[in-house]
DSSP file (Angstrom, degrees, kcal/mol; ACC not computed):
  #  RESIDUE AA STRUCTURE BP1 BP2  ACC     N-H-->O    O-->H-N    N-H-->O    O-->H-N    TCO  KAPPA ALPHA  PHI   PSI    X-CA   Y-CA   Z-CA
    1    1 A X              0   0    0      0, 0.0     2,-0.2     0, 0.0    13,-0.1   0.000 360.0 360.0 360.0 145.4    0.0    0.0    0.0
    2    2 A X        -     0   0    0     10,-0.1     2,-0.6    11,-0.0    12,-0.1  -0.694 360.0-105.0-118.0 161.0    1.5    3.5   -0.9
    3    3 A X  E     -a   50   0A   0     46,-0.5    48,-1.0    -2,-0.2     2,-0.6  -0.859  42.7-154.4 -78.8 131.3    0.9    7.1    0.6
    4    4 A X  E     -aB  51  12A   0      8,-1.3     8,-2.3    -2,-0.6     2,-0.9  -0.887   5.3-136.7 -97.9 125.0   -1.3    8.9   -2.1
    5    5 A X        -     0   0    0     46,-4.0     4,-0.2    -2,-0.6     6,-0.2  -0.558  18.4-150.6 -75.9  64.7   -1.3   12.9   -2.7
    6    6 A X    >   -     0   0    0     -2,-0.9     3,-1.0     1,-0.1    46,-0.0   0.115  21.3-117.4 -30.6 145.6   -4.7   14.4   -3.2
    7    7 A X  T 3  S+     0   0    0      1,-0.2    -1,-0.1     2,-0.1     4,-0.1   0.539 117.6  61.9 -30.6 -28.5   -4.9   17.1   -5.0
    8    8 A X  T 3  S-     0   0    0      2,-0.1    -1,-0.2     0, 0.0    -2,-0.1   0.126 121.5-108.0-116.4  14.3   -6.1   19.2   -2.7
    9    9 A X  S <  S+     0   0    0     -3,-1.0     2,-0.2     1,-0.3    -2,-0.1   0.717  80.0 124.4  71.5  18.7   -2.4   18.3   -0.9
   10   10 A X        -     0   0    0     27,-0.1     2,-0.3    28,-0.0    -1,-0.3  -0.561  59.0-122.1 -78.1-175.9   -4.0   15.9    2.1
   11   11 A X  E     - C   0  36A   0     25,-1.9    25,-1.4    -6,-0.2     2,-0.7  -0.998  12.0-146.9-106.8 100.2   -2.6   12.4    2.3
   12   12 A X  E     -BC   4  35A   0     -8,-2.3    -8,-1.3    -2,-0.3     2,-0.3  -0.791  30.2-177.7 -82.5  90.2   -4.2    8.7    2.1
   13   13 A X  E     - C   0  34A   0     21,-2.3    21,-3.3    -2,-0.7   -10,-0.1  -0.707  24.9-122.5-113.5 127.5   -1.9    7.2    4.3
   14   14 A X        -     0   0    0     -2,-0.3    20,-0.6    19,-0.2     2,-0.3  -0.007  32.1-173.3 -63.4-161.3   -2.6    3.1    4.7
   15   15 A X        -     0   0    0     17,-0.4    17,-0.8    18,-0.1     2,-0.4  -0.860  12.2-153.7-150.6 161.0   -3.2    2.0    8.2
   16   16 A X  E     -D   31   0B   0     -2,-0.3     2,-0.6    15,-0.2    15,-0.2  -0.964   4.4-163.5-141.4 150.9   -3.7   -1.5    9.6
   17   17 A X  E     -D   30   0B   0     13,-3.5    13,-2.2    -2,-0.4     2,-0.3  -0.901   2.6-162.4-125.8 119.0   -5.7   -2.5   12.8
   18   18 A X  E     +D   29   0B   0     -2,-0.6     2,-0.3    11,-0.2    11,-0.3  -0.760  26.6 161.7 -74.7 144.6   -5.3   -6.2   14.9
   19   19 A X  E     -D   28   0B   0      9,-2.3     9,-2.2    -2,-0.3     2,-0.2  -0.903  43.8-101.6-144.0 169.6   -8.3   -6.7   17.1
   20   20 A X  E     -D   27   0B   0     -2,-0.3     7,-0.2     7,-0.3     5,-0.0  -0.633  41.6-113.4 -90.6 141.2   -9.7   -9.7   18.7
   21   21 A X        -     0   0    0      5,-1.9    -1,-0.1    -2,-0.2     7,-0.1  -0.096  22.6-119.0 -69.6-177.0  -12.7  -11.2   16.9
   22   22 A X  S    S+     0   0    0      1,-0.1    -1,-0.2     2,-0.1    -2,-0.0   0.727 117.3  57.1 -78.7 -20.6  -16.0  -10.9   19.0
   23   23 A X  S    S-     0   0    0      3,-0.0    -1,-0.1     1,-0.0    -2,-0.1   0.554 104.6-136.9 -78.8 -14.2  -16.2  -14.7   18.9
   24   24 A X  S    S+     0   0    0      1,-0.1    -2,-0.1     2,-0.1     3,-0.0   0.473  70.3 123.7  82.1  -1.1  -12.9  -14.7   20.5
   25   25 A X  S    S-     0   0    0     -5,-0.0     2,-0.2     0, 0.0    -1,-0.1   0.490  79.7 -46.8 -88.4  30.5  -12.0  -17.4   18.1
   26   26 A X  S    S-     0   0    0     -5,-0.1    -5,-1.9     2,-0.0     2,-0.2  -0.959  77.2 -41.5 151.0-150.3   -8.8  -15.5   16.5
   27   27 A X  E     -D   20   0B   0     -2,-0.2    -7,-0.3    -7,-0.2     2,-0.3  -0.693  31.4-142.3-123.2 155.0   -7.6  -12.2   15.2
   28   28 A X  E     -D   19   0B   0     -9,-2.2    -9,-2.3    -2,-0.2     2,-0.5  -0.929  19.6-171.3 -96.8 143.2   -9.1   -9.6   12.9
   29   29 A X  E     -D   18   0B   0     -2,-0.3     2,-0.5   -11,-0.3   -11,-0.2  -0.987   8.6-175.4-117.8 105.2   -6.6   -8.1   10.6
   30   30 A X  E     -D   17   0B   0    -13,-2.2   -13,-3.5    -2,-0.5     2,-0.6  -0.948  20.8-151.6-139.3 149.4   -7.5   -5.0    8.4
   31   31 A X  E     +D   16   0B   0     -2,-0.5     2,-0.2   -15,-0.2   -15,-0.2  -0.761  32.2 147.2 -74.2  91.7   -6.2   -2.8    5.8
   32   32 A X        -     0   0    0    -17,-0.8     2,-0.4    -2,-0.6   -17,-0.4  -0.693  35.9-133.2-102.5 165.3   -7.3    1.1    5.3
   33   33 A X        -     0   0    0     -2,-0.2     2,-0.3   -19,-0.1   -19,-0.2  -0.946  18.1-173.7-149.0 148.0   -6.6    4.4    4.4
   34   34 A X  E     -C   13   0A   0    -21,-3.3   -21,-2.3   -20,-0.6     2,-0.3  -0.887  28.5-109.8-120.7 166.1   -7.5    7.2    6.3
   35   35 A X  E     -C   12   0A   0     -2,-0.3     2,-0.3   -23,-0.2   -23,-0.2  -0.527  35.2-178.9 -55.8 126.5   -7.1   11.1    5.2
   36   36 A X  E     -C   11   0A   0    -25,-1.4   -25,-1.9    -2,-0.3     2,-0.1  -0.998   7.6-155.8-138.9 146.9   -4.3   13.2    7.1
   37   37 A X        -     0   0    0     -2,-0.3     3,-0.3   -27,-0.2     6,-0.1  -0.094  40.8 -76.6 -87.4 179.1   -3.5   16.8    6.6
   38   38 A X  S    S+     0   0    0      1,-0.2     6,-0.2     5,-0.1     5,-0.2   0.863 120.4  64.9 -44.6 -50.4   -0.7   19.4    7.0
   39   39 A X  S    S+     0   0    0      4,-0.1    -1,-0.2     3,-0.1    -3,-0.0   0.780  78.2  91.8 -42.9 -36.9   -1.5   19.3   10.8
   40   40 A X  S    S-     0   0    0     -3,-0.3     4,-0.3     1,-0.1     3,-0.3  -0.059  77.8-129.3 -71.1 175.5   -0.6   16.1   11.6
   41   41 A X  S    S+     0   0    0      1,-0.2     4,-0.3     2,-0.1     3,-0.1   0.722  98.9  56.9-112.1   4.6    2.5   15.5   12.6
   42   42 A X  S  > S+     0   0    0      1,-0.1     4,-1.4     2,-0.1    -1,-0.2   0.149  81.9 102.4 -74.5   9.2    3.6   12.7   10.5
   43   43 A X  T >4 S+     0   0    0     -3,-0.3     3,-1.5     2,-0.2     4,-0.4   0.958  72.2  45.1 -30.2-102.0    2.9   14.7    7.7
   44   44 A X  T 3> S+     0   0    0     -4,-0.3     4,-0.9    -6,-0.2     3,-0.3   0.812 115.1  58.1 -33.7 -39.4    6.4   16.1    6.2
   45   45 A X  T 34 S+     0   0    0     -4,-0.3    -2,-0.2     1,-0.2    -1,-0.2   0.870 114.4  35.4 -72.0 -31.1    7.6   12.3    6.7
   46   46 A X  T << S+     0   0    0     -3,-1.5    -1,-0.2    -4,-1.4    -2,-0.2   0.308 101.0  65.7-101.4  -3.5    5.0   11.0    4.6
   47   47 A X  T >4 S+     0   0    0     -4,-0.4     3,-0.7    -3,-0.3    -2,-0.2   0.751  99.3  70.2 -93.7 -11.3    4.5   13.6    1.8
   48   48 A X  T 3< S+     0   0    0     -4,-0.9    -2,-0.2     1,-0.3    -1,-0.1   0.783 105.8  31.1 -66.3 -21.2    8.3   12.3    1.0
   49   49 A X  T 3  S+     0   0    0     -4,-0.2   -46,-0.5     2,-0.1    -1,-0.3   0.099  99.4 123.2-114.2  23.7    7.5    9.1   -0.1
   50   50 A X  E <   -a    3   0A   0     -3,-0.7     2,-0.2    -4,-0.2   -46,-0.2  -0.211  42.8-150.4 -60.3-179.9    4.0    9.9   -1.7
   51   51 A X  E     -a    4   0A   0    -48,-1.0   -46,-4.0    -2,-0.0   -45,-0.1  -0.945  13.1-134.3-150.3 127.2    2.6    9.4   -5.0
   52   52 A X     >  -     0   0    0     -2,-0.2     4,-2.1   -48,-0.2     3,-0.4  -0.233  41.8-105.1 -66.7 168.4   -0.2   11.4   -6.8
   53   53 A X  H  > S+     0   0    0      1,-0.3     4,-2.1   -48,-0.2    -1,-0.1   0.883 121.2  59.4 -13.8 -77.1   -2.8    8.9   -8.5
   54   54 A X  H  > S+     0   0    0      2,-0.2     4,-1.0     1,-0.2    -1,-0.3   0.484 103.4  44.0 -58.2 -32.9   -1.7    9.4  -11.3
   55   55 A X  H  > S+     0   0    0     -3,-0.4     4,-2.8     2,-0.2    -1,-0.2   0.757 111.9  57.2 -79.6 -29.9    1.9    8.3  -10.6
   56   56 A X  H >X S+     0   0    0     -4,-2.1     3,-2.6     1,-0.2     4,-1.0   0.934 106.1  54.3 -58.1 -66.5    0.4    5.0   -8.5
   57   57 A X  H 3X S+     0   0    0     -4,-2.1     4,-2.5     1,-0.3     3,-0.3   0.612 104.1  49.4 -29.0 -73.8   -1.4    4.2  -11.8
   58   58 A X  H 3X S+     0   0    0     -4,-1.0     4,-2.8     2,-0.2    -1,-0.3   0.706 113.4  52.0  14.9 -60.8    1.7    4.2  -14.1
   59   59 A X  H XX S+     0   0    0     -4,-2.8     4,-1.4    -3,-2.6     3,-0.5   0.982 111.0  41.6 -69.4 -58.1    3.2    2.0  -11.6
   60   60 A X  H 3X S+     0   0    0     -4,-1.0     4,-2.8    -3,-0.3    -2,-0.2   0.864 115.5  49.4 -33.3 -62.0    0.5   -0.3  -11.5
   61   61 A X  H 3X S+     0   0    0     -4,-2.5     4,-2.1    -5,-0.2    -1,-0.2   0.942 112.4  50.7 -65.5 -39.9    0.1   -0.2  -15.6
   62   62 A X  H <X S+     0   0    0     -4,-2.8     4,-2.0    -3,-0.5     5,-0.3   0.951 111.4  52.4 -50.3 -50.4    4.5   -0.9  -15.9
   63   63 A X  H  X S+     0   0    0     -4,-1.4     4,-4.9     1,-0.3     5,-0.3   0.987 107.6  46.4 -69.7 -58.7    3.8   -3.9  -13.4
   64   64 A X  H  X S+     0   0    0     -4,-2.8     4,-2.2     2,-0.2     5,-0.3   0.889 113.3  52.6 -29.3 -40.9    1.0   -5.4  -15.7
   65   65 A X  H >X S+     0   0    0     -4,-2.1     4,-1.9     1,-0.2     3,-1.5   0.853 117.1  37.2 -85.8 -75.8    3.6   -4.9  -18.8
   66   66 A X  H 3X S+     0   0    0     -4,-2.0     4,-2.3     1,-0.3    -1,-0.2   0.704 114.4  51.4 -39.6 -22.7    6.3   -6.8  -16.9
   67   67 A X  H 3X S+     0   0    0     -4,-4.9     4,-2.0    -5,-0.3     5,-0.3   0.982 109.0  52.5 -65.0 -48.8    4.4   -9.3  -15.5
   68   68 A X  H <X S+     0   0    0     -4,-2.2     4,-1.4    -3,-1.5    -2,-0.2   0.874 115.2  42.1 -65.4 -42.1    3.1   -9.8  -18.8
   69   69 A X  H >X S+     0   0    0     -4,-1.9     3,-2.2    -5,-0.3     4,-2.1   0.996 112.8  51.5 -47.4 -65.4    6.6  -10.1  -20.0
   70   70 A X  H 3X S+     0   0    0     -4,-2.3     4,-1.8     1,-0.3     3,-0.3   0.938 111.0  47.6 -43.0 -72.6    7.8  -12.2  -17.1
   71   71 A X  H 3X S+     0   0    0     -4,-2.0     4,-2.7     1,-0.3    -1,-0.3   0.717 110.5  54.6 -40.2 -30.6    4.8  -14.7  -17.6
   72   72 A X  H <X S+     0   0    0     -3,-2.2     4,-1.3    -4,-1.4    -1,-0.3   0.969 108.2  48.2 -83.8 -52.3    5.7  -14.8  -21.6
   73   73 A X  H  X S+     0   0    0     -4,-2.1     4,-2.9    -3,-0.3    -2,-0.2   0.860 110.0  55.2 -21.6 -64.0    9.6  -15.8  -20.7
   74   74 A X  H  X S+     0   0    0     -4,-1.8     4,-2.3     2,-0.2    -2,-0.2   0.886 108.8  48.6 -59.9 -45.5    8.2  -18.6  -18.4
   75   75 A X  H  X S+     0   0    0     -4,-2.7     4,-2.5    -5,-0.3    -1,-0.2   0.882 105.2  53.1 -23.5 -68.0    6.3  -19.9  -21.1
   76   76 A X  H  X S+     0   0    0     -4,-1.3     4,-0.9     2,-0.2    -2,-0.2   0.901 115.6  41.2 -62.4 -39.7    8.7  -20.0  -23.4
   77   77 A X  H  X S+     0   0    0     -4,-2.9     4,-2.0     1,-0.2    -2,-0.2   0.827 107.4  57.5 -37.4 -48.5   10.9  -22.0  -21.0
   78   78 A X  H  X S+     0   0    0     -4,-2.3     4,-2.1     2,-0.2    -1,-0.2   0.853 106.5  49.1 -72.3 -34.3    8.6  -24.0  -19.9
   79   79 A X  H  X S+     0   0    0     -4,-2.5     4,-0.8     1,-0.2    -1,-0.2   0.690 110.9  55.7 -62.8 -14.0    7.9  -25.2  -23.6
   80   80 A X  H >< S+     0   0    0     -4,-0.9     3,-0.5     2,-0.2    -2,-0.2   0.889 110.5  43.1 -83.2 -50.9   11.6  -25.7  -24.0
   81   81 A X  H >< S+     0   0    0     -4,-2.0     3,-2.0     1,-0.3     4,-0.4   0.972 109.2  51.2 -72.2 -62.8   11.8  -27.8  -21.3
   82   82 A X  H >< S+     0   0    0     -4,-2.1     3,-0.6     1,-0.3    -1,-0.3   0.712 108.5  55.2 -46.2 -36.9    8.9  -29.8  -21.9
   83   83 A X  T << S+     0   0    0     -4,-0.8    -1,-0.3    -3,-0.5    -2,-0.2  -0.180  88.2  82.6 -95.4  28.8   10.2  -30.5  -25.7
   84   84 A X  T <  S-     0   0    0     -3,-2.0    -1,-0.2     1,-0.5    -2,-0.2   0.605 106.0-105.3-113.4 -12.5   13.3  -31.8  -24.3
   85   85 A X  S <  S+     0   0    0     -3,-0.6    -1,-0.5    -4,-0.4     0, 0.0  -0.501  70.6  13.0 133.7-166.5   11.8  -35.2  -23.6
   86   86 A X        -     0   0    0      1,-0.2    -2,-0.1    -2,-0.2    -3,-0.0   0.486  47.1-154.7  10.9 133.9   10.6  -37.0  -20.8
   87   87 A X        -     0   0    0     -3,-0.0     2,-0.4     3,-0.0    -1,-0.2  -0.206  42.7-112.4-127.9  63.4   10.0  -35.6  -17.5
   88   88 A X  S    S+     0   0    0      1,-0.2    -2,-0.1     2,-0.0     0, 0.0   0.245  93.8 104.2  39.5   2.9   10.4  -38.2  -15.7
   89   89 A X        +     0   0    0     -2,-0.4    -1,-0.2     2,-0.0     2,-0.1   0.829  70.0  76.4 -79.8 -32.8    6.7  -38.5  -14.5
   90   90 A X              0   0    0      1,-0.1    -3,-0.0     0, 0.0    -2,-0.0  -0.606 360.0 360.0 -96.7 156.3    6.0  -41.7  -17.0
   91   91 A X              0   0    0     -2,-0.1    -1,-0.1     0, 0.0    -2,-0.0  -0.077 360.0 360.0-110.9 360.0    7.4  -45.0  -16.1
């Protein structure tokens, strides 16, 4: 999860919260993001490592093209390998 820059220069800074379940029968775990301002005081520390939207997006769309890459490599391997004879499974 990343800090995101609003426009309007707050922050969407992730959070996560443990609690005990109501059933008692284990943990809850969850993932958020809340808004924070210039006031807070983690603020300056976190507007260094943001990202506008727009930049998260980008990142997001680069990872699709390399996965997409990655996946295409493994393919090919895997067809190389496989057309190398046997794989020992048959008897």
């Amino acid at each position: 999860m990343y800090v995101i820059r609003l426009p309007d220069g707050r922050l969407r800074v992730p959070r996560s919260v443990l609690a005990d379940s109501a059933e008692g029968s284990g943990r809850i775990i969850a993932q958020a993001y809340v808004e924070i301002g210039p006031d807070d005081p983690d603020y300056d520390r976190l507007l260094g490592q943001s990202l506008t939207e727009e930049e998260l997006e980008e990142k997001r769309r680069r990872w699709r093209d390399e996965d997409a890459d990655l996946l295409r490599r493994f393919e090919e391997w895997k067809a190389g390998v496989e057309g190398d004879g046997p794989s020992g499974a048959e008897g």
